[in-house]
C-alpha positions as CSV (number, residue, x, y, z in Angstrom):
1,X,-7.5,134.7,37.4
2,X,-9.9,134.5,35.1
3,X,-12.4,137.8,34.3
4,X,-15.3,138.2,32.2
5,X,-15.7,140.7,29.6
6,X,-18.9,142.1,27.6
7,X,-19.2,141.8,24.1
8,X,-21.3,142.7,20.8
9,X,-21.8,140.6,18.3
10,X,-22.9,141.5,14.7
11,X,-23.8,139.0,12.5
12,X,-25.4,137.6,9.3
13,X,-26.4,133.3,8.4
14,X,-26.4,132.6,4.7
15,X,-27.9,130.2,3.3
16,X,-25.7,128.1,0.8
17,X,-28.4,128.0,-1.9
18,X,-31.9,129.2,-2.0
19,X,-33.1,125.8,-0.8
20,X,-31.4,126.0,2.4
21,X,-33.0,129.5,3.7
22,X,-35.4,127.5,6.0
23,X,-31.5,126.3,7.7
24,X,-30.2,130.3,8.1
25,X,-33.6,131.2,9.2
26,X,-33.3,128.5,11.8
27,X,-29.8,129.2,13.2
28,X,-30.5,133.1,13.2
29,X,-33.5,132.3,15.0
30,X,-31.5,129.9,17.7
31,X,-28.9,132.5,17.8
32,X,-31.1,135.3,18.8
33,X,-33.1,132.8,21.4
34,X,-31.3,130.1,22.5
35,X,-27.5,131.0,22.9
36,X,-28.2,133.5,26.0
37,X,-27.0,136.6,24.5
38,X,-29.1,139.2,24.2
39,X,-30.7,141.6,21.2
40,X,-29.3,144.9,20.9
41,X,-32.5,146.5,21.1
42,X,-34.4,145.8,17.9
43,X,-31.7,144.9,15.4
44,X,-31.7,141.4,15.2
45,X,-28.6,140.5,14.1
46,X,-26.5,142.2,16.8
47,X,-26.1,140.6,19.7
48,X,-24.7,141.3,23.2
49,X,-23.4,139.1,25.6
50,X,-20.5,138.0,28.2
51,X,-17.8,135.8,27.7
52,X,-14.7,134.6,30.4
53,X,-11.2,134.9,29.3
54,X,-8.4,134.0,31.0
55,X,-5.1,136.2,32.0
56,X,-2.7,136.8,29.1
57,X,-1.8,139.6,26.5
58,X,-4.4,141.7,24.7
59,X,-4.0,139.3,21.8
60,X,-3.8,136.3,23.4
61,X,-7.2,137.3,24.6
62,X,-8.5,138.5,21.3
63,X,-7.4,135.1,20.2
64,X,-9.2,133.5,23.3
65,X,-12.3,135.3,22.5
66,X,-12.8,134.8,19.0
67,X,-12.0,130.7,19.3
68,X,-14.9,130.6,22.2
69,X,-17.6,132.6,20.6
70,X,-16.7,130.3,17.2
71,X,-16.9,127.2,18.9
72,X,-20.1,127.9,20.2
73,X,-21.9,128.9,17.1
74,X,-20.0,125.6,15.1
75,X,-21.8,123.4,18.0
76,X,-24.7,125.2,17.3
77,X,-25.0,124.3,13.7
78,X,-24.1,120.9,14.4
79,X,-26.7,120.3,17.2
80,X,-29.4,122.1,14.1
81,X,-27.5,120.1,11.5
82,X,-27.0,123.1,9.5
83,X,-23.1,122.9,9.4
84,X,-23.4,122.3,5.4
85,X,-26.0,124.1,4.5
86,X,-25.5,127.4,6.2
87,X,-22.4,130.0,6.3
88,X,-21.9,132.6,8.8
89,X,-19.6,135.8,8.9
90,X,-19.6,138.0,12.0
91,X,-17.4,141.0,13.5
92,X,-17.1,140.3,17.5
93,X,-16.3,143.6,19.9
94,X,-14.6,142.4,23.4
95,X,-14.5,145.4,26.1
96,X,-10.8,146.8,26.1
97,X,-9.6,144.5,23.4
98,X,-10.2,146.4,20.5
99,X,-9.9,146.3,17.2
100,X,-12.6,144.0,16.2
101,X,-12.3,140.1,15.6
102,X,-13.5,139.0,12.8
103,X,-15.1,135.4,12.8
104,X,-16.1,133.0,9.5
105,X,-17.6,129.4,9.1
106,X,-18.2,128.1,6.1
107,X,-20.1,124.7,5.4
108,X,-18.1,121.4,6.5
């Protein structure tokens, strides 16, 4: 059966070139607001939230975790059309599934 698990997400959107700041600001801003995770307090570029994983193996659930918080932020982009204009590199804590998962998207 399938069980959810909190996690923290730290984060940072870079812009390709100087000319595309307006896209990172954009995406950090829909990250922060739109995705339904939550601020760690004031730091803006942490985030907290819950995702559902199904039964398996500590890795298979790492590997479970990191796909669906990737996919996520890739449709993100794509719905902002920021996808080539915009990189992102995070580090993604799941409860009980340590160490951390590290997650990279780089233009298309």
């Amino acid at each position: 059966m399938s069980k959810p698990y909190a996690f923290q997400l730290a984060y940072t959107i870079s812009p390709v070139s100087n000319d595309h700041e307006g896209d990172a600001a954009a995406a950090r801003t829909h990250l922060r607001e739109e995705m339904g995770w939550k601020k760690s307090g004031k730091i803006e570029t942490t985030l907290n939230g819950e995702l559902v994983l199904s039964p398996g193996t500590a890795e298979e659930k790492r590997k479970e975790a990191g796909k669906a918080i990737r996919t996520r932020i890739r449709d993100a982009f794509k719905a902002l059309e920021v996808q080539d204009t915009v990189s992102f590199a995070g580090s993604l804590l799941v409860s009980g599934l340590d160490p951390e998962i590290k997650i990279g998207i780089k233009p298309d």
